[in-house]
C-alpha positions as CSV (number, residue, x, y, z in Angstrom):
1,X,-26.8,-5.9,-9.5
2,X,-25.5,-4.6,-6.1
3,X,-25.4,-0.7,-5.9
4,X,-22.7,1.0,-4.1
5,X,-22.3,4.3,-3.4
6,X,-18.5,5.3,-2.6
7,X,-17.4,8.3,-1.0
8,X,-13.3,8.9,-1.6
9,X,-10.7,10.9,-1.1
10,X,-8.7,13.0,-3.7
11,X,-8.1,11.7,-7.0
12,X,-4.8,12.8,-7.1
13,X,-4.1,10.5,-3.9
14,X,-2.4,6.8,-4.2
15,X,-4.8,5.5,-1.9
16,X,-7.8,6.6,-4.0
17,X,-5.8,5.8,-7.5
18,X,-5.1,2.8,-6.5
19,X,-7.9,1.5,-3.8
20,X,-10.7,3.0,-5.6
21,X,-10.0,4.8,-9.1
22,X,-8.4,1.4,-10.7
23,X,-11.4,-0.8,-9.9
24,X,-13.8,1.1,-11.2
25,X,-14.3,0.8,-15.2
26,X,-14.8,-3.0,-14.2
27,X,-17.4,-3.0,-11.4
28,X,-19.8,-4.1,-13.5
29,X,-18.1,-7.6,-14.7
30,X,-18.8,-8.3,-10.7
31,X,-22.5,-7.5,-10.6
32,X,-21.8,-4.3,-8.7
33,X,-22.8,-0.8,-10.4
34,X,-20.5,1.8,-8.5
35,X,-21.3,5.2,-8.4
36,X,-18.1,7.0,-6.8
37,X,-18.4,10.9,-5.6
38,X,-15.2,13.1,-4.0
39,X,-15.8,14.3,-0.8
40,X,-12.5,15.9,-0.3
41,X,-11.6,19.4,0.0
42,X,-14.2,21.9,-1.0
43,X,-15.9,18.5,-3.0
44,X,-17.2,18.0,0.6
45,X,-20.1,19.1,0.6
46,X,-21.5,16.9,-2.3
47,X,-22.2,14.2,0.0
48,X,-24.9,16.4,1.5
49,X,-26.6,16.0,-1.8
50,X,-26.8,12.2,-1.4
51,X,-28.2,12.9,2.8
52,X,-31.6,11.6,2.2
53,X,-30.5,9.4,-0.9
54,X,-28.6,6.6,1.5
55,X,-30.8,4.1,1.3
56,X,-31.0,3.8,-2.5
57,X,-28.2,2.0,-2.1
58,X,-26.9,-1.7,-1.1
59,X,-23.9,-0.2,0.6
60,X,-22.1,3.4,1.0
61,X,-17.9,2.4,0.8
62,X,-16.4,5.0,2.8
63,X,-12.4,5.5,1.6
64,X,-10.3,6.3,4.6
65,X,-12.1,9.5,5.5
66,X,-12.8,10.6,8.6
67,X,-16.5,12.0,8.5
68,X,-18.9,13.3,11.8
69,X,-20.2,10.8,13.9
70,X,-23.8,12.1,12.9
71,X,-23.3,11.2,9.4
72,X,-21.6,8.5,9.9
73,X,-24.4,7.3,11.9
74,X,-27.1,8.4,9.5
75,X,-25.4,6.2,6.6
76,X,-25.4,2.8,9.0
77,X,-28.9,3.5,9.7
78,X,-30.1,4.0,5.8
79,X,-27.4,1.4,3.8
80,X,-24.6,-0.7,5.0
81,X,-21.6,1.0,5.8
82,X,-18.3,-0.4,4.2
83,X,-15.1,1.5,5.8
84,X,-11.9,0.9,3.6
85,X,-8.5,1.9,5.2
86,X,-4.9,1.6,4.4
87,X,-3.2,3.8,7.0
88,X,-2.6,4.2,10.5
89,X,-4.8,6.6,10.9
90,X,-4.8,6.5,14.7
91,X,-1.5,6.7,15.3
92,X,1.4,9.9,14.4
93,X,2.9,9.3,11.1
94,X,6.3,8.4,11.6
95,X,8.1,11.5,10.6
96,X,6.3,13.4,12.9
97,X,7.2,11.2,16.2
98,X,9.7,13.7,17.9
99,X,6.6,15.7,18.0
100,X,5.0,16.3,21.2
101,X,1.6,16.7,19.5
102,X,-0.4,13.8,19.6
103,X,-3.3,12.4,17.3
104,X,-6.4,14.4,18.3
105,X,-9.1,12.6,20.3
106,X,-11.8,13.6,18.0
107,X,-9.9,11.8,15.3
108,X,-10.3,8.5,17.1
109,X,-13.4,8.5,18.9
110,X,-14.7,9.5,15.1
111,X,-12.6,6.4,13.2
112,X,-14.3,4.2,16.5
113,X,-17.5,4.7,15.5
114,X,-17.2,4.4,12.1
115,X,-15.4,0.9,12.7
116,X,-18.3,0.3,15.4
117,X,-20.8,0.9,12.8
118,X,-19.4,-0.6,9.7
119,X,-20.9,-4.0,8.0
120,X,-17.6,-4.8,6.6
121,X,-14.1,-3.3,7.4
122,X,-11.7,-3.2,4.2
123,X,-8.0,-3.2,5.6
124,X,-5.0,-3.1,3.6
125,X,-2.6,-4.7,6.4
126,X,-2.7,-7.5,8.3
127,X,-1.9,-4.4,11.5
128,X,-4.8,-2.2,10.1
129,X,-6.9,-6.0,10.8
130,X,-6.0,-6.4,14.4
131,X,-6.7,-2.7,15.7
132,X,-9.8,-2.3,13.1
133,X,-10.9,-5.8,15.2
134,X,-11.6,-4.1,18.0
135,X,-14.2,-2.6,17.2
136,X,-16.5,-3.8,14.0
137,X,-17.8,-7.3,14.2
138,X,-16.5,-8.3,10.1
139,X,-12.8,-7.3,9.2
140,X,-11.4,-8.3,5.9
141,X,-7.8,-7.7,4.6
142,X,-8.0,-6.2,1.6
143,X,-4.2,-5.8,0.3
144,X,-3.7,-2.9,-2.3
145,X,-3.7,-3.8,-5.3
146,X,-2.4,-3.1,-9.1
147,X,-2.7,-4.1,-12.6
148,X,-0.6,-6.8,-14.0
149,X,2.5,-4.4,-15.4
150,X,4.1,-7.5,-17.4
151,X,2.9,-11.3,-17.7
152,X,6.5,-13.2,-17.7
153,X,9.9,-11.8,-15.9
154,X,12.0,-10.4,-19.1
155,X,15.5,-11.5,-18.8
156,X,17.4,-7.7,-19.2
157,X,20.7,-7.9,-21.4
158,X,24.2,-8.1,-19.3
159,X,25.3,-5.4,-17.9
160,X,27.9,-4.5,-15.3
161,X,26.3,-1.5,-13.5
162,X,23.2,-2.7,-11.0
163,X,20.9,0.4,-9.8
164,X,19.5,0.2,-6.5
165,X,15.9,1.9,-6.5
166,X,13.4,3.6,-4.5
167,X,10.2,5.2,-5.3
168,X,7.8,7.5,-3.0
169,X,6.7,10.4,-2.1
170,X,8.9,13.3,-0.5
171,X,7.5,12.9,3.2
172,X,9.0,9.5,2.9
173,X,12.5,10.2,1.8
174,X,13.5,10.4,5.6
175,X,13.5,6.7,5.6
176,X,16.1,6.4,3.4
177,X,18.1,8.0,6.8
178,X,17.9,4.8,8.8
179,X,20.0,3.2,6.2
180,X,22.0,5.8,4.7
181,X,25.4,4.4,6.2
182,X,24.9,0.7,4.9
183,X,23.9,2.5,1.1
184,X,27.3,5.1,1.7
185,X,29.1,1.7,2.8
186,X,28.1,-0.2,-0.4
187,X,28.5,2.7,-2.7
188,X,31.9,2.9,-1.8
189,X,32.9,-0.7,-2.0
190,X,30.7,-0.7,-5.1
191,X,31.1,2.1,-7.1
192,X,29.5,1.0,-10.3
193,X,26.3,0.9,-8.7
194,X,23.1,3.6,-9.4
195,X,21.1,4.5,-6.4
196,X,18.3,5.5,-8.0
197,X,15.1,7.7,-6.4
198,X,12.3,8.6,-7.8
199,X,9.8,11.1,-6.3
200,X,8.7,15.0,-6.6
201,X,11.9,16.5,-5.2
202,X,15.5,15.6,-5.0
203,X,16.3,14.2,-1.8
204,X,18.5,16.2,0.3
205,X,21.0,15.7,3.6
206,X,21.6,12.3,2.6
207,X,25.5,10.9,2.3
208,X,24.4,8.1,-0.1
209,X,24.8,10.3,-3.4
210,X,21.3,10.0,-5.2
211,X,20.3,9.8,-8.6
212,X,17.1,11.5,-9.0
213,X,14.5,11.4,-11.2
214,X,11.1,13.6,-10.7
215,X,7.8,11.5,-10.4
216,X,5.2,11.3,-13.3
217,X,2.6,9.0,-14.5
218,X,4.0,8.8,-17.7
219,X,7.5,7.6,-16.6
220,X,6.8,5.7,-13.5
221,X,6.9,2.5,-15.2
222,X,9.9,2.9,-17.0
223,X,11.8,3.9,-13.9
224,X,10.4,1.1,-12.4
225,X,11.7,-1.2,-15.5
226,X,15.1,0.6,-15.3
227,X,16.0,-0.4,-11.8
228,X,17.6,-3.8,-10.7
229,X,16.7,-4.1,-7.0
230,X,13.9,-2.6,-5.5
231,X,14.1,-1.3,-1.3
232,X,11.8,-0.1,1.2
233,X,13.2,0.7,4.3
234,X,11.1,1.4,7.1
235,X,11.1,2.4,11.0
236,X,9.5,-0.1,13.5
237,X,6.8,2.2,14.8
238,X,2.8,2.1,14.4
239,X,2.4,4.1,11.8
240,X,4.6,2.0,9.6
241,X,3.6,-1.1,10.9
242,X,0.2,-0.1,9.2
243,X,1.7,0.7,6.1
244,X,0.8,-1.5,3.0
245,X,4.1,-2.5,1.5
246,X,2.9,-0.6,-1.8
247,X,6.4,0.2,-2.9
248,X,7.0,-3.3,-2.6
249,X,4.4,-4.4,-4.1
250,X,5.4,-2.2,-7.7
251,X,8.9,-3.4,-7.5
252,X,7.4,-7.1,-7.5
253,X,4.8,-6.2,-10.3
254,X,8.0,-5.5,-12.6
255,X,9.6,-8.3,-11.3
256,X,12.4,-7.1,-9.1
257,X,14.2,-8.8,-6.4
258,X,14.0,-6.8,-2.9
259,X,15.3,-5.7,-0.2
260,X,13.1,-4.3,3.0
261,X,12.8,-3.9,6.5
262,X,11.3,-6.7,8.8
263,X,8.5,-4.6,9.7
264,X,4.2,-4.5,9.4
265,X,3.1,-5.7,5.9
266,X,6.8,-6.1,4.6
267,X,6.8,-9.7,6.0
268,X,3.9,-10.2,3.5
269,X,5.4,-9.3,0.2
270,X,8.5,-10.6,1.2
271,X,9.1,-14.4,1.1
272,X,12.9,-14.1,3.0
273,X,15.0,-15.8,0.8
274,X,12.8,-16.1,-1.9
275,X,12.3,-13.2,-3.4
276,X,14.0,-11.2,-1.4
277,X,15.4,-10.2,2.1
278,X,13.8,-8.9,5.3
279,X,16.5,-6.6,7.2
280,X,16.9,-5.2,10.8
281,X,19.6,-4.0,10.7
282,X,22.7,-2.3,9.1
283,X,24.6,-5.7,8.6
284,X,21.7,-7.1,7.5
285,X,20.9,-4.6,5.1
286,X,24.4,-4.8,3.1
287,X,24.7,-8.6,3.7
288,X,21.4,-8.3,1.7
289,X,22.9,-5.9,-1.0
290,X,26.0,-7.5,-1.3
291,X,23.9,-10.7,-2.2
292,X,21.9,-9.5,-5.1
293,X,24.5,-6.4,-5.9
294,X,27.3,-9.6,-6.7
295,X,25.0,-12.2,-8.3
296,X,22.8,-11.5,-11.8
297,X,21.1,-15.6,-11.3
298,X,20.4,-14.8,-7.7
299,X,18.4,-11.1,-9.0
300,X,17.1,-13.2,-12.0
301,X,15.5,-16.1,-10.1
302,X,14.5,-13.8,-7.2
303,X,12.8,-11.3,-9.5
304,X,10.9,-14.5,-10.9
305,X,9.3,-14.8,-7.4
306,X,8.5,-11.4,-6.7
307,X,6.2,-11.8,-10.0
308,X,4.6,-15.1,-9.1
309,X,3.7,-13.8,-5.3
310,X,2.4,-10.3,-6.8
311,X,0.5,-12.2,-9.5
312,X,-1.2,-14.6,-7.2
313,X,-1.4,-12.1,-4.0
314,X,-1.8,-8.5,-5.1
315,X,-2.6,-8.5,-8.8
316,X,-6.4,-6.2,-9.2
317,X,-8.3,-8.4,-10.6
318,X,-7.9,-11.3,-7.3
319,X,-8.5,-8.3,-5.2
320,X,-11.5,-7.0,-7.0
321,X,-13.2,-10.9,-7.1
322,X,-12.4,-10.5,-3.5
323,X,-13.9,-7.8,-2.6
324,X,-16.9,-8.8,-4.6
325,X,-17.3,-11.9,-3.1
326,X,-17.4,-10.0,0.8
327,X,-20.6,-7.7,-0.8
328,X,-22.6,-10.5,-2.6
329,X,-21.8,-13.1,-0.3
330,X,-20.3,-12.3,3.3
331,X,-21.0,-15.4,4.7
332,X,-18.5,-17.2,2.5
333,X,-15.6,-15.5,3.8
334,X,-16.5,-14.9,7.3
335,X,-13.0,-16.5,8.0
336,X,-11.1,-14.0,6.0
337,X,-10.1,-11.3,8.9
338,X,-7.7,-14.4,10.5
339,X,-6.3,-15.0,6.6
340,X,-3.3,-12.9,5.9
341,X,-1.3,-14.5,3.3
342,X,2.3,-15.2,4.0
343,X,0.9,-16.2,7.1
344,X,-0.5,-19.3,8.7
């Protein structure tokens, strides 16, 4: 039995729900007994009660934190260091680009030598692979993942009215700007249509007219089930060429046809043409629309493919055997930071 000892972020993050906090009532079925301690916020200084307890342990999985280059140093010397990220955490989020302030040095020269002294990088996108490989010797894409949500595309009864969905969280919403006059555009030549949002406030400034619904647990997965056609537009920067393609990636899960820009990870969930369409730009984006708004087969089959790539690409339990296999056997997939699927 391998022991691991992960460090993670806040619970209530995605990128701990869903890179960490899913995986671990099953460790065990993979020979791996996974202790898992917060170190965010004021939880921070628990890790100082592990200081001299680091080499108890096969490996210490860092999630996405950024910790002192002493520690950082002190783990690689007493375990294996496994970093796992699924941001650009080197560059400016994308929101935050018109700002003149850039990402602080410290930031990076501390995310170098955690890459520098990692055994095994853990990257969620095929752009987190390239920058993480210039520095640590073993890079793996590890995609996020997520439970199988249904195990066969259900077949919803008839209906004229077709929602249009998107789901994040509110620092997001200003993507939804880049296309706002190709949604306004097809609202108007489609009036029947829902544009549906889901997230923690109701989106404001846009002239697409919204239909909002507040984020929970407890209704995600109904929204998700409600909606017809899943998007995810996106700018073409580095912050969101780092990005994960998560919102895809639940659309799929419920098997929705979508619709997304031709940027980062995207080109990964999204087979153009097959289960959905990669955009650049406004024509694209309601040539796209139009095609799935105007034909139920066309949603039907596509949503049928989003399924079968989530279920063979994404689904938890391929990305927890995978992860697996890197810790007990490395040498088995020393080929895997070149392997990006959807990509040859």
């Amino acid at each position: 039995m391998i022991r691991v000892l992960c460090l993670h972020n806040a619970r209530h993050r995605a990128s701990y729900r869903y890179r960490v906090g899913q995986f671990l009532p099953y460790w065990r079925e993979y020979g791996i007994d996974m202790e898992a301690i917060c170190i965010s916020g004021r939880e921070y200084i628990s890790v100082l009660k592990y200081f001299f307890r680091f080499q108890h342990y096969d490996f210490i999985l860092l999630q996405k934190k950024i910790l002192p280059t002493l520690l950082i140093k002190r783990i690689a010397k007493k375990s294996r260091l496994v970093y796992d990220f699924d941001d650009a955490i080197y560059c400016k989020e994308s929101f935050q680009l018109q700002s003149c302030k850039p990402v602080r040095t410290s930031t990076i020269r501390k995310l170098t030598c955690i890459l520098q002294q990692a055994s095994h990088v853990f990257a969620g996108s095929g752009e987190l692979v390239s920058y993480a490989a210039q520095f640590a010797a073993s890079v793996h894409l590890v995609p996020t993942a997520l439970e199988q949500q249904i195990s066969e595309a259900v077949v919803l009864p008839h209906s004229e009215q077709v929602t249009i969905g998107w789901i994040g969280n509110n620092v997001n919403l200003f993507y939804l700007s880049i296309i706002d006059e190709a949604l306004l555009i097809m609202q108007q030549q489609y009036p029947s249509v829902r544009f549906a949002v889901m997230c923690a406030n109701p989106p404001e400034g846009f002239k697409t007219q919204w239909e909002f619904t507040p984020w929970s647990s407890a209704t995600e997965k109904s929204w998700l089930q409600s909606i017809d056609i899943g998007i995810m537009p996106l700018t073409d920067d580095g912050w969101s060429r780092g990005k994960c393609a998560f919102k895809l990636l639940q659309y799929m899960a419920m098997a929705k046809p979508v619709v997304a820009s031709d940027v980062g990870a995207n080109t990964t969930a999204v087979s153009n043409s097959v289960n959905g369409y990669l955009a650049k730009t406004s024509e694209e984006w309601i040539q796209a629309l139009e095609r799935l708004i105007t034909d139920r087969e066309r949603r039907n089959a596509m949503g049928r493919e989003s399924l079968r790539i989530f279920t063979e690409q994404f689904e938890r339990r391929r990305i927890q055997k995978k992860i697996a296999d890197i810790l007990h056997d490395p040498e088995e997939v020393a080929a895997d930071k070149s392997t990006i699927p959807g990509q040859s």
